[in-house]
C-alpha positions, 0 to 999 in steps of 0.5 A, a space after each residue: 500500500 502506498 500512503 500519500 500527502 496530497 491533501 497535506 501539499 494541495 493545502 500548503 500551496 492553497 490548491 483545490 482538486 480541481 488545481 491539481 487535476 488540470 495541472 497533471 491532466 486528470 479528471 478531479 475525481 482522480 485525485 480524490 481517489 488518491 487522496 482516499 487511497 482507493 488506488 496507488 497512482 501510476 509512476 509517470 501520474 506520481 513523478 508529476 505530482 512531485 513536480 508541481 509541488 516541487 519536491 522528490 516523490 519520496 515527500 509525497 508518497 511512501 510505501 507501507 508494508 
């Protein structure tokens, strides 16, 4: 299981669902399902994540045994 800081990053950076969606070409409701863990994201979908907030994809997703 991947765990992730969306929600924590979108919030520092006063950005909705709907921000983040546009900014790496998903629907809003991906990103919500993210949020909620109903699925781990794909490394390409992971790796943009990271880079709108500027930081390593290791601060915004860890694995959890």
């Amino acid at each position: 299981m991947i765990k992730n800081r969306i929600k924590e990053f979108r919030a520092i950076h006063n950005m909705t669902q709907s921000d983040l969606a546009k900014k790496v070409k998903v629907r809003r409701e991906t990103i919500g399902n993210l949020e909620k863990g109903k699925y781990n994201p794909s490394l390409v979908l992971a790796w943009n994540i990271a880079d709108v907030f500027g930081v390593k994809i290791e601060e915004i997703f860890t694995v959890i045994d």
